[in-house]
MIMAR-381402 format. One line per 8 residues: number of its first residue (from 1); their letters; for each residue x, y, z of C-alpha. Coordinates in steps of 0.05 Angstrom, whole numbers, plus 5000, padded with zeros to 4 digits. Layout:
<rs>
NUM> a> X,Y,Z ~ ... .
</rs>
This chain:
<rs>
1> xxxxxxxx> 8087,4701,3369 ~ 8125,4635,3353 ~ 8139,4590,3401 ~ 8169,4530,3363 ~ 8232,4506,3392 ~ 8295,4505,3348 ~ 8350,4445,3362 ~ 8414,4441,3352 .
9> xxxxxxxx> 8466,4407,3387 ~ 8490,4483,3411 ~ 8425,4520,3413 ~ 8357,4511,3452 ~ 8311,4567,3442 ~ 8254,4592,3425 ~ 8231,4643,3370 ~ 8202,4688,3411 .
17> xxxxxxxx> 8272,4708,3437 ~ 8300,4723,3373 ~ 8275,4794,3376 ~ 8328,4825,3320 ~ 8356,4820,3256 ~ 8425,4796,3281 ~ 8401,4731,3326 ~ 8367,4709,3265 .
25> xxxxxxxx> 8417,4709,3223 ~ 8463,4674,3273 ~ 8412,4616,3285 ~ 8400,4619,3205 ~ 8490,4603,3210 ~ 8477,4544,3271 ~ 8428,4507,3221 ~ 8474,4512,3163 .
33> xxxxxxxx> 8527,4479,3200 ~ 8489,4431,3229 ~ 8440,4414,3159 ~ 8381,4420,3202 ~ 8331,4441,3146 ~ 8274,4428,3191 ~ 8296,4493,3236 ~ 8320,4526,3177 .
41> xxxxxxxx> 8248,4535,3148 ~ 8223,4551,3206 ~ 8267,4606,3218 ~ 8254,4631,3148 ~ 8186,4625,3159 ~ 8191,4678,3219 ~ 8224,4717,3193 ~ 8186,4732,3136 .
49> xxxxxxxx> 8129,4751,3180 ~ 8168,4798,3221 ~ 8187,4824,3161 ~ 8269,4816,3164 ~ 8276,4796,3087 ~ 8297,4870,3070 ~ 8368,4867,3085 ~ 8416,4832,3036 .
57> xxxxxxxx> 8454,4800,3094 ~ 8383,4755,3108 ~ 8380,4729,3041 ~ 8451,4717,3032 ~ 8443,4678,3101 ~ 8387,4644,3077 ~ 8408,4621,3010 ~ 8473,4593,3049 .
65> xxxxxxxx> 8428,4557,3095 ~ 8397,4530,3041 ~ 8456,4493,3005 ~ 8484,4476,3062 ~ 8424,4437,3074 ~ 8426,4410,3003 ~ 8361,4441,2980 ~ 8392,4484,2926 .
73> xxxxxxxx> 8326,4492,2889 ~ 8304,4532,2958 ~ 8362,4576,2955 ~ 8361,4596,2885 ~ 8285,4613,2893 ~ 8315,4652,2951 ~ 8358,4687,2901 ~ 8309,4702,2846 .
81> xxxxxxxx> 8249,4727,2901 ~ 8306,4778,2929 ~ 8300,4812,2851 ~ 8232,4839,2882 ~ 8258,4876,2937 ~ 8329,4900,2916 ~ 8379,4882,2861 ~ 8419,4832,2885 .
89> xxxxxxxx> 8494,4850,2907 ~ 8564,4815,2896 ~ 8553,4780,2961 ~ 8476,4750,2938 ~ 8511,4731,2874 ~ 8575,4699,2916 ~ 8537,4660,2955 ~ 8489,4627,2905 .
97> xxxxxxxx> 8548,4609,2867 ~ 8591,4581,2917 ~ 8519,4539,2942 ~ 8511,4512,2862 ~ 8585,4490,2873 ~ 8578,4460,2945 ~ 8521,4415,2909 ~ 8571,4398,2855 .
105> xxxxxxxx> 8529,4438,2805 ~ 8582,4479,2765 ~ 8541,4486,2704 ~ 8484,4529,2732 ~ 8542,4566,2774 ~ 8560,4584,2717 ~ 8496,4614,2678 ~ 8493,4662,2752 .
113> xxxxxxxx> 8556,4682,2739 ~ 8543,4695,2665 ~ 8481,4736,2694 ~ 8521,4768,2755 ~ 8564,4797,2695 ~ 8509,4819,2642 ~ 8476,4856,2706 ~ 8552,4894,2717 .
121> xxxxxxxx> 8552,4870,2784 ~ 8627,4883,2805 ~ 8671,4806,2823 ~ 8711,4814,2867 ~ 8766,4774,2912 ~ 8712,4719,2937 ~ 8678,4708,2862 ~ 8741,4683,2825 .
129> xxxxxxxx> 8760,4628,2871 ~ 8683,4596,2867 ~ 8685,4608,2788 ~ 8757,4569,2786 ~ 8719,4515,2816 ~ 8664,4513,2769 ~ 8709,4510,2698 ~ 8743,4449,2744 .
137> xxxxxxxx> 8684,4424,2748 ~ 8660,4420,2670 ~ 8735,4410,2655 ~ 8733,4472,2615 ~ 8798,4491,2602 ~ 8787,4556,2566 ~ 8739,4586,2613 ~ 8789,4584,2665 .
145> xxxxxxxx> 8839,4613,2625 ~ 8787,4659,2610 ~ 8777,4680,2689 ~ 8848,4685,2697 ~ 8846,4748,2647 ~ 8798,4777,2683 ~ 8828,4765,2752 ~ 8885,4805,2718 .
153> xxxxxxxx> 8837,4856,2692 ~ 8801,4875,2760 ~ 8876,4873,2795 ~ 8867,4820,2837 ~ 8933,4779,2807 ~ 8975,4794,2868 ~ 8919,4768,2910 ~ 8936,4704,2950 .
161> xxxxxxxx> 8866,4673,2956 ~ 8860,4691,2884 ~ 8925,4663,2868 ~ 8913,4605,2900 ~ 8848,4587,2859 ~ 8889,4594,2795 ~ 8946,4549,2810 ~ 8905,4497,2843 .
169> xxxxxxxx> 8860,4504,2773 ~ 8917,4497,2732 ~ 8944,4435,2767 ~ 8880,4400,2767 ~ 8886,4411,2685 ~ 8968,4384,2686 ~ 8980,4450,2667 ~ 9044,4458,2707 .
177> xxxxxxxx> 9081,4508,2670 ~ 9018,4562,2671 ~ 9011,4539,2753 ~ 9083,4556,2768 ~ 9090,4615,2735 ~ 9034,4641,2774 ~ 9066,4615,2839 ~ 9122,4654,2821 .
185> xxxxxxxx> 9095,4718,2802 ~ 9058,4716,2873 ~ 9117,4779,2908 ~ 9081,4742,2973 ~ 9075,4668,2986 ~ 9033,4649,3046 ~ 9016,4572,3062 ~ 8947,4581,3031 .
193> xxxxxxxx> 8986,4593,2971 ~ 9038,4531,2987 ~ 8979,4486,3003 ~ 8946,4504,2936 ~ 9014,4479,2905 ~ 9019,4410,2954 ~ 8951,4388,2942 ~ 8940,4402,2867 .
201> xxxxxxxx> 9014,4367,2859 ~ 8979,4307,2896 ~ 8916,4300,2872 ~ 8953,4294,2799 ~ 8991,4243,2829 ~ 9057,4291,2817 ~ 9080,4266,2895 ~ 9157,4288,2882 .
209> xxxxxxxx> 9139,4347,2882 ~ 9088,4353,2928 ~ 9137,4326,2979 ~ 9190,4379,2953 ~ 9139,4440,2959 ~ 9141,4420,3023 ~ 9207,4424,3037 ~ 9204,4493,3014 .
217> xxxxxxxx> 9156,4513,3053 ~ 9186,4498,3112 ~ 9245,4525,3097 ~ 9218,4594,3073 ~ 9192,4596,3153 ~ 9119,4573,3144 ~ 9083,4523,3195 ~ 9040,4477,3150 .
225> xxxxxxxx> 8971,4476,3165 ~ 8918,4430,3167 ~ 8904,4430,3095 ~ 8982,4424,3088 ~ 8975,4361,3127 ~ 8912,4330,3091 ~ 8950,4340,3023 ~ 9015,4305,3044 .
233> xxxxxxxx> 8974,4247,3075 ~ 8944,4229,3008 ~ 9014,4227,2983 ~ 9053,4186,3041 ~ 8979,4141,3032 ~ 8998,4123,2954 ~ 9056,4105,2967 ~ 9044,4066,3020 .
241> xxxxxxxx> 9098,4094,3074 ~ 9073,4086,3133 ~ 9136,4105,3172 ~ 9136,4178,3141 ~ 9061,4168,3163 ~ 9074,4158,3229 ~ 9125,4228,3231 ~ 9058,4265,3203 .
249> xxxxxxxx> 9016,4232,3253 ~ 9072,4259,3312 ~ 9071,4329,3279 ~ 8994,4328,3276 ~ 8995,4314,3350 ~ 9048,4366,3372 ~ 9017,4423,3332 ~ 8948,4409,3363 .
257> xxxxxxxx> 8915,4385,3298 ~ 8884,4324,3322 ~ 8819,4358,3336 ~ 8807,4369,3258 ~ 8756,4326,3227 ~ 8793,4329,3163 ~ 8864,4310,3192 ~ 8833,4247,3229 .
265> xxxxxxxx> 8802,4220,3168 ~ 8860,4231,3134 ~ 8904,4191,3184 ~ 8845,4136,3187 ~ 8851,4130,3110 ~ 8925,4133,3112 ~ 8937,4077,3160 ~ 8880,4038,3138 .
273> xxxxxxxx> 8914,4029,3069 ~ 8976,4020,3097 ~ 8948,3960,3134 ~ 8955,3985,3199 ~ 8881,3979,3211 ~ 8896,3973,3292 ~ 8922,4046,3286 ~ 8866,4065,3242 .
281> xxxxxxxx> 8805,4048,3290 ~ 8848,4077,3352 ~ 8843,4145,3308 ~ 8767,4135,3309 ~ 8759,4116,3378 ~ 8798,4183,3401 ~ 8754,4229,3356 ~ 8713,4277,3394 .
289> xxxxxxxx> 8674,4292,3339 ~ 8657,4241,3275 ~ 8630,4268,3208 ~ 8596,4224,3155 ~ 8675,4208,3118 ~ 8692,4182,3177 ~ 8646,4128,3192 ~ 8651,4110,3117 .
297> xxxxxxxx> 8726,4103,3122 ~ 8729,4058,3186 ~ 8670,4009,3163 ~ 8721,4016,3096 ~ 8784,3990,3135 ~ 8741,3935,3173 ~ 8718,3912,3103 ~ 8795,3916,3072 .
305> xxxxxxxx> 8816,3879,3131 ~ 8776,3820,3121 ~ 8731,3835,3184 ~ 8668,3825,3154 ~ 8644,3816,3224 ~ 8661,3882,3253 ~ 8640,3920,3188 ~ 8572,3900,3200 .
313> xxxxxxxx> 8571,3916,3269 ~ 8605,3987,3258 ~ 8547,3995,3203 ~ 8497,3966,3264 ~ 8527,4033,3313 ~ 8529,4077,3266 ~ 8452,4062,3251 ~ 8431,4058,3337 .
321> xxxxxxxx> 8479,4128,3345 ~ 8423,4156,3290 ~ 8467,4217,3277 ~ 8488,4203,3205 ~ 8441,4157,3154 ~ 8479,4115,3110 ~ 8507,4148,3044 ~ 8520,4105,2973 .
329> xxxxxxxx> 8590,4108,2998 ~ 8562,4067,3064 ~ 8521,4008,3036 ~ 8567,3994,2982 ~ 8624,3982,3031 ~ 8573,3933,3066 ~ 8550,3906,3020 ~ 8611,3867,3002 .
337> xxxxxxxx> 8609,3834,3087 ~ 8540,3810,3075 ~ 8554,3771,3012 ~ 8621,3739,3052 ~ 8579,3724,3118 ~ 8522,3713,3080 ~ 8478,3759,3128 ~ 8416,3755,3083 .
345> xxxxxxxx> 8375,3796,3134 ~ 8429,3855,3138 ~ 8435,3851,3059 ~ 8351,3860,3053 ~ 8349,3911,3102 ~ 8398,3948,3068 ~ 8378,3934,2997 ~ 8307,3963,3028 .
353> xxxxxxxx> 8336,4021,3063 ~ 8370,4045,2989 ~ 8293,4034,2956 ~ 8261,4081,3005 ~ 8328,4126,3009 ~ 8329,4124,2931 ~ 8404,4105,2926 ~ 8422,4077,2875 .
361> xxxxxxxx> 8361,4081,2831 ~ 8356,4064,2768 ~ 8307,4105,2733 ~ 8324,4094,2656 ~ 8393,4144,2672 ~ 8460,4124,2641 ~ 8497,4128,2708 ~ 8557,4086,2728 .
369> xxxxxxxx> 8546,4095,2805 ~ 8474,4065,2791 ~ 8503,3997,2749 ~ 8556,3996,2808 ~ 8509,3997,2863 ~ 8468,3942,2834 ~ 8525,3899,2817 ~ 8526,3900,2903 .
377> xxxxxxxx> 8471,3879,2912 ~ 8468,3827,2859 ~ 8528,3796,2883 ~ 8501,3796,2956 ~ 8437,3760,2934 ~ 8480,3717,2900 ~ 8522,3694,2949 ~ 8467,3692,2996 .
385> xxxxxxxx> 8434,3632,2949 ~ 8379,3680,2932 ~ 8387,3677,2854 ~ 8316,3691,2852 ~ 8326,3761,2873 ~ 8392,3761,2845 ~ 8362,3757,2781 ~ 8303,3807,2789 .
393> xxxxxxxx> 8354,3863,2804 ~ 8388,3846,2743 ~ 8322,3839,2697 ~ 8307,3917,2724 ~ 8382,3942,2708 ~ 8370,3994,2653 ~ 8449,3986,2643 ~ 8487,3924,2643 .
401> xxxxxxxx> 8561,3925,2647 ~ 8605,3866,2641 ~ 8609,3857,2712 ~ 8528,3852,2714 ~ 8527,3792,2672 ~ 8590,3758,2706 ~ 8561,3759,2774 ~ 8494,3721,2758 .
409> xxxxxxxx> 8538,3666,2709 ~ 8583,3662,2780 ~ 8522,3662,2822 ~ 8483,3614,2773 ~ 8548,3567,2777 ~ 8565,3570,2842 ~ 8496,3541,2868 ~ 8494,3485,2811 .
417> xxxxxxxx> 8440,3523,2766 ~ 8485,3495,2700 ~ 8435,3506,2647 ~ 8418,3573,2677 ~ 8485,3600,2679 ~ 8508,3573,2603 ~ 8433,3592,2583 ~ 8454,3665,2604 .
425> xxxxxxxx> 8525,3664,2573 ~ 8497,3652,2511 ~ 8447,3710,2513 ~ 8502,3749,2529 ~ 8541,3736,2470 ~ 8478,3744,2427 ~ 8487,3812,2453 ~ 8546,3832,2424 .
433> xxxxxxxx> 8578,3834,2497 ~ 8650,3803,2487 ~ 8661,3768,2546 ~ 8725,3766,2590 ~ 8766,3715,2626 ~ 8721,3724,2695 ~ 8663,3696,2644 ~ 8698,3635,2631 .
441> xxxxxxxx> 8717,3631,2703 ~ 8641,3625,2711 ~ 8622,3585,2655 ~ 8670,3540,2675 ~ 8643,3530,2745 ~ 8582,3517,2719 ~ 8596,3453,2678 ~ 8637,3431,2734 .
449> xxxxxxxx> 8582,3438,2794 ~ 8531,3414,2742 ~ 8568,3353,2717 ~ 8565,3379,2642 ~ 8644,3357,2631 ~ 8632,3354,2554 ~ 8616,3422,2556 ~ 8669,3442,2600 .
457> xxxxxxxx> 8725,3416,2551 ~ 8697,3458,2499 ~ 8699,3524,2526 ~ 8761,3510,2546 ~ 8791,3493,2473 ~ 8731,3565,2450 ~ 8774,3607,2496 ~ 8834,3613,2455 .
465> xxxxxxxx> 8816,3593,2387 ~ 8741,3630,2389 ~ 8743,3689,2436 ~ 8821,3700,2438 ~ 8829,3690,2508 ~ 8895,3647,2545 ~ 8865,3604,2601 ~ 8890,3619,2660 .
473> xxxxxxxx> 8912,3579,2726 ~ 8842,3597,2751 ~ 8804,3565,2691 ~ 8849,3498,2684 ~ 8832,3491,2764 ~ 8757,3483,2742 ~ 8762,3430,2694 ~ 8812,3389,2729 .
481> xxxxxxxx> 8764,3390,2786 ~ 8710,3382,2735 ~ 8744,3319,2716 ~ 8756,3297,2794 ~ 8684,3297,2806 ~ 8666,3270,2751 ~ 8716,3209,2765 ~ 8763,3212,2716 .
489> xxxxxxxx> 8824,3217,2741 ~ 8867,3203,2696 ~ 8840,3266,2652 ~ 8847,3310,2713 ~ 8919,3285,2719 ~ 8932,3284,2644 ~ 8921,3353,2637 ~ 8947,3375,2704 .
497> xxxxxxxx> 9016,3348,2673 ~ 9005,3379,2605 ~ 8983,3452,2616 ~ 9024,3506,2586 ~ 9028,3535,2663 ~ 9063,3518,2722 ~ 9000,3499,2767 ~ 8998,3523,2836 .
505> xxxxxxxx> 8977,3489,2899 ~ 8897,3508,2899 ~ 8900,3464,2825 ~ 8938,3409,2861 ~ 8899,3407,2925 ~ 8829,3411,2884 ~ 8862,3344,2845 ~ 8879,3315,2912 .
513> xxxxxxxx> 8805,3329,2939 ~ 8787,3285,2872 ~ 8832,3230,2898 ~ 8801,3227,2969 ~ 8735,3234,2939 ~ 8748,3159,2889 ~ 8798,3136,2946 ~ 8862,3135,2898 .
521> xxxxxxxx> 8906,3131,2941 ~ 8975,3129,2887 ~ 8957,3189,2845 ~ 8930,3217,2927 ~ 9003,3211,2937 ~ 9030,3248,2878 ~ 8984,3300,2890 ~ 9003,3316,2962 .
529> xxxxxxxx> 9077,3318,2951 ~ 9065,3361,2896 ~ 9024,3407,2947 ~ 9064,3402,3005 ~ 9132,3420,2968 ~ 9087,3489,2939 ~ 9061,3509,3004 ~ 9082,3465,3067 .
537> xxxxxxxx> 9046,3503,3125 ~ 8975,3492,3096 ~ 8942,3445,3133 ~ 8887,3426,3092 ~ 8936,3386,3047 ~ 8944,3331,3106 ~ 8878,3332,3126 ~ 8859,3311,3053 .
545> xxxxxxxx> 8919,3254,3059 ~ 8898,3227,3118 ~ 8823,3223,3097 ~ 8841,3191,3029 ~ 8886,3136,3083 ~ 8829,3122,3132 ~ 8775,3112,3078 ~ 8820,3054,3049 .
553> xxxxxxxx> 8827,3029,3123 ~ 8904,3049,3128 ~ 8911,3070,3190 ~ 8982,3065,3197 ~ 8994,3119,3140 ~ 8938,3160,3185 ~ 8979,3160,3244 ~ 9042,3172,3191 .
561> xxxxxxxx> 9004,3232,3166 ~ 8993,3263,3226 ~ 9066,3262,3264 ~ 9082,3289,3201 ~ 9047,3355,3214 ~ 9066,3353,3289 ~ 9147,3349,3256 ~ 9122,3398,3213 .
569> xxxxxxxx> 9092,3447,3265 ~ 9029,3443,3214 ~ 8960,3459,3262 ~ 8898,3454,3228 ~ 8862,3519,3231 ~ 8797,3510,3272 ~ 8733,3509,3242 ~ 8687,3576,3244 .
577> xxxxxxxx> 8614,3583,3244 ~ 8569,3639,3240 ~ 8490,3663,3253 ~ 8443,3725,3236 ~ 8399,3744,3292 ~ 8362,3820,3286 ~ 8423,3849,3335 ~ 8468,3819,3287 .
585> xxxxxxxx> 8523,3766,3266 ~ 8553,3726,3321 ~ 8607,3689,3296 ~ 8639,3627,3336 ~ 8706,3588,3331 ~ 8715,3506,3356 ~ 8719,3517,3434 ~ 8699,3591,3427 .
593> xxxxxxxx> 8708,3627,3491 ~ 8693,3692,3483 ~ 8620,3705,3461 ~ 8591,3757,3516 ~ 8531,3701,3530 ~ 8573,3638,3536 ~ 8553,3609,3601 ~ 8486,3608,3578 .
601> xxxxxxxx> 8498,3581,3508 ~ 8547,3519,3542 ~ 8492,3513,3594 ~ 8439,3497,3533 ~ 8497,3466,3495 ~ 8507,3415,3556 ~ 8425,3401,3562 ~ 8431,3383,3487 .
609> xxxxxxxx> 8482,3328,3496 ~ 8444,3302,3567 ~ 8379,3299,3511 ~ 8414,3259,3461 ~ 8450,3213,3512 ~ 8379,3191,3539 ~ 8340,3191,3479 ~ 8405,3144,3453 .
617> xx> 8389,3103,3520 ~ 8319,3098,3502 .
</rs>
C-alpha cells in the first residue's frame, strides 16, 4: 500500500486512506485547483493499481487534472487510453475540449470535436459553449455560425448558458446585429446572459453600451455579479474615471465581493491606470488570497509609477514567498526597473532565470513575444553599459524588429561607441530596414557623444531630403548640443534661432550647459532667460547660471542668482544615489534619513571623515 503523502494547502494525507472511488476523485479535484502535478501523478498512479480507471468519472477527473496542470499532452493520452476500456461519453469528450481550450489550443479542440461528432456522440448544453470558444479562438467566423445552427438543431436556443456563448461569440466578431437578436430571442434573461452582453460590449471597446446594458440590468431587477463587475471595470479603466471607479469599488465592498481574486485584480488594474497607485497597492495588501495576475499587476503599477525601486523589491517578495515563479508577463515588467536603476545583478539573474525557465526563447520561431522579450533584455544590458552582452543577445535574435536595431544604435551612442553605432545604422539600411525617427534620435547621439559633428550635420540635412523624415525637437536638441561640446557656439545658437520649431526648454537648457561648459557668459544669459520664461520652477536652469558666473569669478551675479530662486521659491531637488547588494537596491537621498541601517551607515560614514581629517594632518 502507498504511503506517499499528498500536499496541498487544504489536504494532508496519505494514500492509504483513500480507500474508494469517490476520495480519489476529490483529491484528483484539490490538485487541479491547486496545479500540483507532482500529487496529480501520483494519485493517478494509485489508482491505476487499485484498478479505479473503469469508471468514466476517473478519466474525466483525470484528464481535467491534467490541463489544469498544463500538461495537455497527459490528458489527451488520458483520453485516447480510455478508447480501450469504454467508448468515451459526452462528458470524456467535454472535458478534453474544454482542457485544449484552457491551454489556448482551439485548433486541436476542434479536430475532438470533429471526432466527438463522426463517433455520434450526442453535444449537449456544456459542448457548445467550449466550441464557441474555440471558432473565437481561430477567428473563424463561419464555424461559429455554423455551431449556432446546430445549437438550434439540438434545441438548446432558449438555453441561457448556450445563449450566452453565442452572443459573447458574436460580439467578439463586431457582429452586433446577429448578438442582439439572439439576446432578444432569449423569453428569459438572467445576468449570465447580461454579463455575456457587458463584457463582449467592452472587450470591443463598444463602452456606451456596455455602461447602458447595465443600466438595464438593474433595472430589469438583477444584482450584477462578479463577472458583471470585472466587465464594467475594464470599461470605467479606459476611460480613465476613476470617480465612477471608486462607486464600483463601494458596491464591490457592500455586496461582499472583495474576496474574489478576479474583482481585486480588476480594481488593482483599474486604479493603477488611473494613477491612483496608493489605492492600488492598499487593494493588494488587503487580499487574502493573491493569484499569479495579481502580483504581475502590482509590480505593473510600481513600474508605471516610476518606482523602479519598489518594483524590484515586490519582484524580490514575490521570489522569497516561493508560491508563484515569475511568468513572461513578470520579467518583462522588470525588466524595464533594472535598465533605469541599472541593477546589473537583478537584470542577469533574471535574464538567467528566463534561459533555464525557457521564456522567451528564441528557437528559429517567428514569434512577436520572443523579439519583445529580447528587446528587454537588450535594452537592460544596454543601459547597464554592458554592450557586450547587449550585442550577443541581438547577434542570436532569429527576428529583428525595428525596435531591435534602435536599442543597440541608442545603447552604442549613449556610451560613446560612435563608429559602432553609425557602423550598425548602416548595416541596417543595407538591409532594406527603413529606419524611423527613434534611429535618427540614435544616430544623432552618437556623433554628438563621439565628437563626429560633420557627420551629425549630415544626417540631419539625409532626414528629410533622403529618408523623408521631419526632424523633430528631439533630434535638433542633439546637434545643438553636438555643437556645444564641440565649442561652437555660435552654430549651436545659429540654428537654435533658425529651426522650423519652437524649441522647448530641454533644447535651451542643453545650449546653456554648452555655455557653462566654454564660460560664455552673454549667450549663458540668453539662454537662461529663454529657459526660465518656458519653465520657471526647474531648478537646474539656475544652477547652470550660477556655475557659468562663478567659473568667470563673478560672484556677485552668484549671489544674484541664487536670491533669485529663494524670490522664486525655486529649491534644487536633492541629489539621489543608488547601490545593488544580493538583498537588493538601496537607494539614498542628500541627508537620507530613513534607510532601516542608518545608525550604522553614519557611524562608518563619520570614521571615514575622522580618516581623511588625519591622513590630511599627516
Amino acid at each position: 500500500m502507498y504511503k506517499t503523502l499528498i500536499k496541498t494547502p487544504n489536504l494532508t494525507r496519505t494514500f492509504s486512506s483513500l480507500p474508494n472511488l469517490k476520495s480519489c476523485i476529490t483529491s484528483l479535484q484539490l490538485c487541479a485547483s491547486h496545479t500540483n502535478i507532482h500529487q496529480g501523478k501520483k494519485l493517478h498512479s494509485y489508482m491505476i493499481i487499485n484498478g479505479f480507471l473503469t469508471s468514466p468519472q476517473t478519466i474525466t477527473s483525470l484528464i481535467n487534472m491534467y490541463s489544469k496542470c498544463n500538461t495537455i499532452s497527459d490528458a489527451f493520452m488520458v483520453f485516447n487510453s480510455s478508447f480501450s476500456t469504454s467508448e468515451p461519453n459526452v462528458f470524456t469528450y467535454n472535458t478534453i475540449i474544454a482542457g485544449f481550450i484552457y491551454n489556448d489550443m482551439p485548433k486541436p479542440a476542434l479536430k475532438v470535436f470533429d471526432k466527438m461528432r463522426v463517433a455520434g456522440v450526442m453535444m449537449d448544453r456544456f459542448t457548445f459553449p467550449c466550441v464557441v470558444k474555440a471558432y473565437l479562438g481561430c477567428r473563424d467566423v463561419v464555424g461559429l455560425r455554423g455551431i449556432h445552427g446546430l445549437v438550434f438543431k439540438f434545441g438548446l436556443d432558449h438555453d441561457l448558458f448556450v445563449g450566452s456563448a453565442v452572443v459573447h461569440g458574436y460580439l467578439k466578431f463586431e457582429l452586433l446585429g446577429d448578438a442582439h437578436q439572439v439576446f432578444d430571442e432569449m423569453p428569459e434573461r438572467d445576468v449570465v446572459l447580461w454579463n455575456a452582453m457587458i463584457n463582449g460590449y467592452a472587450q470591443i471597446g463598444e463602452f456606451r453600451n456596455a455602461l447602458e446594458c447595465l443600466r438595464k440590468l438593474r433595472a430589469d431587477g438583477n444584482v450584477p455579479s462578479r463577472f458583471t463587475v470585472t466587465g464594467i471595470l475594464s470599461v470605467i479603466t479606459v476611460k480613465g474615471d476613476v470617480y465612477n471607479g471608486k462607486a464600483v469599488h463601494g458596491f464591490v465592498i457592500k455586496m461582499g465581493y472583495f474576496s474574489g481574486v478576479a474583482v481585486c485584480n480588476a480594481l488593482i488594474d483599474m486604479y493603477g491606470k488611473c494613477k491612483c497607485f496608493l489605492d492600488a497597492f492598499g487593494i493588494f495588501e488587503l487580499m487574502a488570497i493573491k493569484d499569479m495576475y495579481s502580483w504581475n499587476s502590482i509590480i505593473g503599477v510600481h513600474q508605471q509609477s516610476g518606482d523602479h525601486e519598489g518594483t524590484l523589491k515586490l519582484f524580490d517578495q514575490m521570489l522569497r514567498d516561493k508560491v508563484f515563479s515569475p511568468d513572461l508577463v513578470t520579467v518583462t515588467t522588470v525588466l524595464p526597473a533594472c535598465s533605469h536603476l541599472a541593477a546589473l545583478r537583478h537584470g542577469k539573474e533574471i535574464h538567467a532565470y528566463m534561459i533555464t525557465k525557457g521564456l522567451g526563447k528564441d528557437d528559429g520561431e517567428d514569434r512577436a513575444d520572443d523579439t519583445y522579450v529580447n528587446n528587454a533584455i537588450m535594452d537592460m544590458y544596454g543601459k547597464c553599459g554592458c554592450m557586450r552582452e547587449a550585442r550577443l543577445v541581438f547577434d542570436h535574435m532569429s527576428t529583428k524588429d525595428p525596435a531591435s536595431w534602435n536599442i543597440m544604435i541608442m545603447g552604442y551612442a549613449m556610451h560613446g561607441f560612435g563608429n559602432e553605432a553609425l557602423n550598425l545604422f548602416h548595416k541596417m539600411c543595407e538591409k532594406g530596414l527603413t529606419p524611423d525617427e527613434v534611429t535618427f534620435v540614435g544616430v544623432l547621439s552618437a556623433c554628438n557623444h563621439a565628437g563626429l559633428v560633420k557627420e551629425g550635420q549630415e544626417f540631419l540635412s539625409q532626414m528629410k531630403s533622403k529618408y523623408n523624415i521631419t526632424p523633430t525637437v528631439e533630434h535638433y536638441t542633439c546637434v545643438i548640443d553636438m555643437f556645444g561640446r564641440a565649442g561652437l557656439l555660435n552654430q549651436a545658437y545659429g540654428l537654435l534661432s533658425e529651426m522650423p520649431i519652437e524649441a522647448n526648454s530641454v533644447v535651451w537648457r542643453a545650449f546653456l550647459a554648452a555655455c557653462r561648459l566654454h564660460g560664455d557668459a552673454n549667450l549663458a544669459k540668453i539662454a537662461t532667460r529663454k529657459v526660465i520664461d518656458l519653465e520657471p520652477e526647474h531648478c537646474g536652469s539656475y544652477v547652470l547660471m550660477s556655475n557659468v558666473y562663478g567659473t568667470l569669478g563673478q560672484y556677485e551675479e552668484v549671489s544674484d542668482v541664487r536670491l533669485n530662486m529663494r524670490q522664486q521659491n525655486v529649491k534644487k531637488t536633492p541629489g539621489c544615489s543608488w547601490i545593488e547588494f544580493g538583498d537588493g537596491v538601496h537607494v539614498f537621498g542628500t541627508g537620507d534619513r530613513t534607510h532601516p541601517d542608518e545608525d550604522s551607515i553614519y557611524s562608518e560614514l563619520n570614521s571615514l571623515y575622522m580618516s581623511m581629517g588625519l591622513c590630511h594632518m599627516t
